[in-house]
KOLVOVO-645007 format. One record per residue (C-alpha): residue number from 1; residue in one letter; x, y, z. Coordinates in steps of 0.5 Angstrom, whole numbers, plus 2048, in hexadecimal, padded with zeros to 3 digits. Layout:
<pts>
<pt NUM; "A"; <X; Y; Z>>
...
</pts>
This chain:
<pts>
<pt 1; "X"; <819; 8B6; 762>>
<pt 2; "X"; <818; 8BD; 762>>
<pt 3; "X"; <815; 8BE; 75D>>
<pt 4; "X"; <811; 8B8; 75D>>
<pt 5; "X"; <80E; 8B9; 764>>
<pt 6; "X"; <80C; 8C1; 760>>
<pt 7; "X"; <809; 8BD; 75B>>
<pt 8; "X"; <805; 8B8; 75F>>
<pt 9; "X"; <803; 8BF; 763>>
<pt 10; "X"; <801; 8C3; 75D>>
<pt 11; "X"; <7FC; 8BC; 75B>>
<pt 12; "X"; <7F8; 8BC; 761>>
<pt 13; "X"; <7F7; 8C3; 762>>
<pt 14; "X"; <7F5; 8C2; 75B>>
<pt 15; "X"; <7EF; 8BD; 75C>>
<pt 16; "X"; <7EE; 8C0; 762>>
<pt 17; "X"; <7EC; 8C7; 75F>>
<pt 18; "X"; <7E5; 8C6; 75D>>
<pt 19; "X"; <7E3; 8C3; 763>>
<pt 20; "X"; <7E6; 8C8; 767>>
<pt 21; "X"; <7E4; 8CE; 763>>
<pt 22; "X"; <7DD; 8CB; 765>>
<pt 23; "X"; <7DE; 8CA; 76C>>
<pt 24; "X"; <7DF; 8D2; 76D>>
<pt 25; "X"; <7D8; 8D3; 76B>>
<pt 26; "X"; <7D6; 8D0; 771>>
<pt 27; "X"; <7D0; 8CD; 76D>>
<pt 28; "X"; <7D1; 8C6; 76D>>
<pt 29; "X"; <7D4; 8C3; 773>>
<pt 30; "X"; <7D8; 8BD; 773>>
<pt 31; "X"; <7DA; 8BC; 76C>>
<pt 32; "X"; <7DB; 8B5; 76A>>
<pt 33; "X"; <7E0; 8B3; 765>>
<pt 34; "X"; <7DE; 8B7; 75E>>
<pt 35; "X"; <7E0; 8B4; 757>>
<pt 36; "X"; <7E1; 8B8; 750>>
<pt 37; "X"; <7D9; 8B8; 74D>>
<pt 38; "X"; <7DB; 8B5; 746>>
<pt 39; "X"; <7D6; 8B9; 743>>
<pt 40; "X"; <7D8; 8C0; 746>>
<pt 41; "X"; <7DF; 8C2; 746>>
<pt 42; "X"; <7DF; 8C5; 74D>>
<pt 43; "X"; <7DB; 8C3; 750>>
<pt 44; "X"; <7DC; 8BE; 755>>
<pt 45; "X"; <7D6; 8B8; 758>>
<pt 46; "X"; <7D5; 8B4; 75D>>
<pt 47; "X"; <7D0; 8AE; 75D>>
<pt 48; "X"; <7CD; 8A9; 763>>
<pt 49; "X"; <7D1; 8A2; 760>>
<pt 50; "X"; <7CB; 89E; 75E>>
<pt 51; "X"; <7C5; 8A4; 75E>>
<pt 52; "X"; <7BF; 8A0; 75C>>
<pt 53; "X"; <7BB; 8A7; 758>>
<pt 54; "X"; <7B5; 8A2; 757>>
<pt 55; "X"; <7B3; 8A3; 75E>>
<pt 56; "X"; <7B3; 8AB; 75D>>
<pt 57; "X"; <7AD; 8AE; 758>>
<pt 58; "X"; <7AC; 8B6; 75B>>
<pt 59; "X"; <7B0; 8BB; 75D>>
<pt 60; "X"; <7B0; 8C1; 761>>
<pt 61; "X"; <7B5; 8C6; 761>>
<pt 62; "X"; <7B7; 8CC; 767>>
<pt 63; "X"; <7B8; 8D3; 764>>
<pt 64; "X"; <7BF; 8D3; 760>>
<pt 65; "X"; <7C3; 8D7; 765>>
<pt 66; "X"; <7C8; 8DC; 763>>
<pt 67; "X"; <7CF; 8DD; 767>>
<pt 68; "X"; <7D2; 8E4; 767>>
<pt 69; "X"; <7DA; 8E3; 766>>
<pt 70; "X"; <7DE; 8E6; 76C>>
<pt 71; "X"; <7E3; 8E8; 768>>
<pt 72; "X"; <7DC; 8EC; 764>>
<pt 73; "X"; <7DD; 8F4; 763>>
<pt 74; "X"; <7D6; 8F5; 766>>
<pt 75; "X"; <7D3; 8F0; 76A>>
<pt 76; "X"; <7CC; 8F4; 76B>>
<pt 77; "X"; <7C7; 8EF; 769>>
<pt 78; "X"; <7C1; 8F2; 766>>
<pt 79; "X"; <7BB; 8EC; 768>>
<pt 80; "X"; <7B6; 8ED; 762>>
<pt 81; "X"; <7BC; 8ED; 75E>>
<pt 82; "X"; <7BE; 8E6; 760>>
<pt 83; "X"; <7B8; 8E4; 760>>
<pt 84; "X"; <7B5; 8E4; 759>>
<pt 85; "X"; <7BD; 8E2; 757>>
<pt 86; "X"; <7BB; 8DC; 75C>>
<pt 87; "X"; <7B4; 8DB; 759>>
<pt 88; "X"; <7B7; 8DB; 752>>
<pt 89; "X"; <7BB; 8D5; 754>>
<pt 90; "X"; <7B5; 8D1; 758>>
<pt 91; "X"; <7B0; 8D3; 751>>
<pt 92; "X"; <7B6; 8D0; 74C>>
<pt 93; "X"; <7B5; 8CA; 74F>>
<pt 94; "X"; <7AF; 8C8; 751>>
<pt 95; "X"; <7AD; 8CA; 74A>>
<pt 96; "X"; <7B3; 8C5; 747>>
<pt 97; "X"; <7B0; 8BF; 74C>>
<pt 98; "X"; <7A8; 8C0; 74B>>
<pt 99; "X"; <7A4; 8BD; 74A>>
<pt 100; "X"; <7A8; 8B7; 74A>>
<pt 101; "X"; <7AB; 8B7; 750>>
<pt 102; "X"; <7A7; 8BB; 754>>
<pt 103; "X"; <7AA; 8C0; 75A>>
<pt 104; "X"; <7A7; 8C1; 760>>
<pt 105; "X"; <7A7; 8C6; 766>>
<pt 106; "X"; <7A9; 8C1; 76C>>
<pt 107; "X"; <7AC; 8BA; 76D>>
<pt 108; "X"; <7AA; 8B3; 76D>>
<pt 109; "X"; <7AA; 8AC; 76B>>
<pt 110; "X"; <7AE; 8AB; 763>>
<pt 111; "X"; <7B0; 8B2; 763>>
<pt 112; "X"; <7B6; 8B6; 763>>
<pt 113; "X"; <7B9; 8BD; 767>>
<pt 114; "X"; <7BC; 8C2; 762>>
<pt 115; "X"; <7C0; 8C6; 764>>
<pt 116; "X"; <7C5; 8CB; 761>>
<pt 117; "X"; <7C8; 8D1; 761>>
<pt 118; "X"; <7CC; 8D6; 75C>>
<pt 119; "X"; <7D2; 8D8; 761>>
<pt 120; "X"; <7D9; 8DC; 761>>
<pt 121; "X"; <7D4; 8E1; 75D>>
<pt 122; "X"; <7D7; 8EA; 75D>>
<pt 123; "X"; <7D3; 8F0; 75D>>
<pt 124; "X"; <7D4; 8F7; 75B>>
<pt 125; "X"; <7D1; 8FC; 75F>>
<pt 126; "X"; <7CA; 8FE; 75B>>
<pt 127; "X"; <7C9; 906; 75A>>
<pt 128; "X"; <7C3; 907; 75B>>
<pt 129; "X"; <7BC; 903; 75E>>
<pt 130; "X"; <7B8; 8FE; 75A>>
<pt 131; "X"; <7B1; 8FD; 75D>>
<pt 132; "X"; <7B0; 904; 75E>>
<pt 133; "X"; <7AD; 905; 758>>
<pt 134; "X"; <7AC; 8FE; 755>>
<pt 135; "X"; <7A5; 8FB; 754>>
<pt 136; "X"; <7A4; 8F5; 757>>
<pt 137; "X"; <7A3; 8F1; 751>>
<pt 138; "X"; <7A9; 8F3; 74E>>
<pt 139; "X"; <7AD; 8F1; 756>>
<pt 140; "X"; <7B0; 8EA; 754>>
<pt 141; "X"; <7B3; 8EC; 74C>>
<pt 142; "X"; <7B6; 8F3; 74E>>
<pt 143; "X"; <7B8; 8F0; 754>>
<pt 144; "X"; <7BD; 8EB; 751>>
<pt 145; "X"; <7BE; 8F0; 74B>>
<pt 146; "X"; <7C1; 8F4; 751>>
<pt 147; "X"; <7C4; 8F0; 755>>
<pt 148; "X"; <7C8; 8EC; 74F>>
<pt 149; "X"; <7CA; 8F3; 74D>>
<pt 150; "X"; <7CF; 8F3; 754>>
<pt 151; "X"; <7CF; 8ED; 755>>
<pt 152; "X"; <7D7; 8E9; 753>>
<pt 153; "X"; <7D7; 8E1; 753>>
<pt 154; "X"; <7DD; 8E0; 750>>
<pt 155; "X"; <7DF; 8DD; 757>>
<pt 156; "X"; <7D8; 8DA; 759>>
<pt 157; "X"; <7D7; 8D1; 758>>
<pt 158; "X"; <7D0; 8CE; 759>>
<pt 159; "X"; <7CF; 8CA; 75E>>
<pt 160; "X"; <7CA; 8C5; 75E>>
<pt 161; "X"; <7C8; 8C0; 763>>
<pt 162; "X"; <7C3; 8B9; 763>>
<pt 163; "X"; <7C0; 8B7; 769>>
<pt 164; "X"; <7BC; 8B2; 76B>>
<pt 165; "X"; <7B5; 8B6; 76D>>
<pt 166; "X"; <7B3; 8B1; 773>>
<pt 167; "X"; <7BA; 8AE; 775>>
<pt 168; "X"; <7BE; 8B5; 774>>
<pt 169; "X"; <7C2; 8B0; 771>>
<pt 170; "X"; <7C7; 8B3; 76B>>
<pt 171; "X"; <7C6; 8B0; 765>>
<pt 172; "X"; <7CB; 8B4; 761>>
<pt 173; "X"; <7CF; 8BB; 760>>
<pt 174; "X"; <7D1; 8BE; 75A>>
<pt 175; "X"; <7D6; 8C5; 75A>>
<pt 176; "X"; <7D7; 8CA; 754>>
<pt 177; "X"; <7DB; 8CF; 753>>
<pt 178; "X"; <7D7; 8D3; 74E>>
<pt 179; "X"; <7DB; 8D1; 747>>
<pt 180; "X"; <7DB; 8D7; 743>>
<pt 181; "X"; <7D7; 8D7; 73D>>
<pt 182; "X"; <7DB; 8D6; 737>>
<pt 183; "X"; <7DB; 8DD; 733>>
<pt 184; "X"; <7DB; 8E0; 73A>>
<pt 185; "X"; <7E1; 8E2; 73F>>
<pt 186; "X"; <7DB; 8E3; 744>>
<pt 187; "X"; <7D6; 8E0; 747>>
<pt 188; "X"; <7CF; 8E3; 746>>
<pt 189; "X"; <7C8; 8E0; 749>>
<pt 190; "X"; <7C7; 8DD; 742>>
<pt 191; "X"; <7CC; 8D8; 743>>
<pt 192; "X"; <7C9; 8D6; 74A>>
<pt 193; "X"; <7C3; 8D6; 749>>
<pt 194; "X"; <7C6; 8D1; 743>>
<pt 195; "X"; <7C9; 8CE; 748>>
<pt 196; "X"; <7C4; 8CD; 74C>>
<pt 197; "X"; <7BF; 8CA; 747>>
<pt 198; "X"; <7C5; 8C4; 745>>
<pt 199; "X"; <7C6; 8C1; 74B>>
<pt 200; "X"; <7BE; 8C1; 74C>>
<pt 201; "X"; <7BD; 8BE; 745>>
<pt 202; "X"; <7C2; 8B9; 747>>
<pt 203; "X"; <7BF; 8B7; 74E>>
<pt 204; "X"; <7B9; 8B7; 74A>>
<pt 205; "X"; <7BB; 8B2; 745>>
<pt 206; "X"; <7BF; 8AD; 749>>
<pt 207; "X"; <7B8; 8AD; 74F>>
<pt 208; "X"; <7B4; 8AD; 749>>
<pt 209; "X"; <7B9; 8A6; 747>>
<pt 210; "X"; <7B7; 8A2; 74D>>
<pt 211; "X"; <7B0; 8A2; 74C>>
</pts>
């Protein structure tokens, strides 16, 4: 009997990790009742039962966040830094979905709210100031260079949430736990930005399907 309580316990703590290693972000409030996505190994999805795609044509999408690990060596966030890592996110997807689907600044009727964020991410301190003498124009390339140098996402999950731009109601959830890439025993900012471009491609097809 011992053992069976032991091994039920093991099994629910099992299904639940991946939702509660989200939930510490702090990201997504409330998670609903995730489902192994078929597609990515992984990765977890939730999905509004019934959701009607034809009734959404845009999108708009808030800067993708990035959520410093307590557990972090450093926790000193440089802003321009997470900014050009951020708007490197923002640029992947709306170059996927354009002009097809096209994605907005603000809400409205038909259009669905994006919001995402790439948490449980670790810093090492940078040895020396980046912006004091790097050109303007060259800010947002070497600032991803520089940042993805001391960065460790090993531990780090995309976080992804629809909403509904009108109602604020959620339309489905998606949480990725960053697989590694297959010739790799780390993740690099490739292997995100991979990531990235997959699921705005798949949302981009299955829209794309109700039309």
């Amino acid at each position: 009997m011992l053992i069976k309580r032991t091994l039920v316990l093991a099994g629910a703590l099992f299904m639940l990790a991946p939702q509660a290693f989200a939930a510490d972000s702090g990201f997504i409030d409330n998670l609903p009742a995730l489902a192994k996505d078929a597609d990515r190994p992984g990765a977890m999805i939730w999905t509004k039962p019934g959701l009607d795609r034809s009734a959404y044509t845009k999108v708009m999408m808030e800067p993708v966040q990035i959520f410093i690990s307590p557990n972090s060596e450093y926790k000193g966030v440089d802003a321009n830094e997470m900014k050009a890592l951020a708007d490197s996110f923002h640029e992947i997807v709306t170059n996927t979905l354009e002009p097809e689907i096209p994605v907005l600044s603000k809400g409205g009727p038909g259009v669905i709210y994006i919001r995402a964020a790439l948490t449980n991410v670790k810093l090492s301190e940078r040895k020396r100031g980046l912006l004091s003498y790097t050109p303007v124009g060259l800010v947002v390339n070497v600032a991803i260079d520089a940042a993805g140098g001391r960065v460790s996402l090993n531990d780090a999950a995309l976080e992804i949430e629809m909403l509904d731009s009108v109602t604020g109601e959620r339309l489905g959830v998606l949480i990725d736990k960053a697989p590694k890439a297959p010739d790799s025993d780390k993740l690099s900012w490739d292997t995100i930005r991979s990531n990235f471009t997959f699921y705005a491609e798949r949302f981009k097809e299955r829209m794309l399907a109700t039309k």
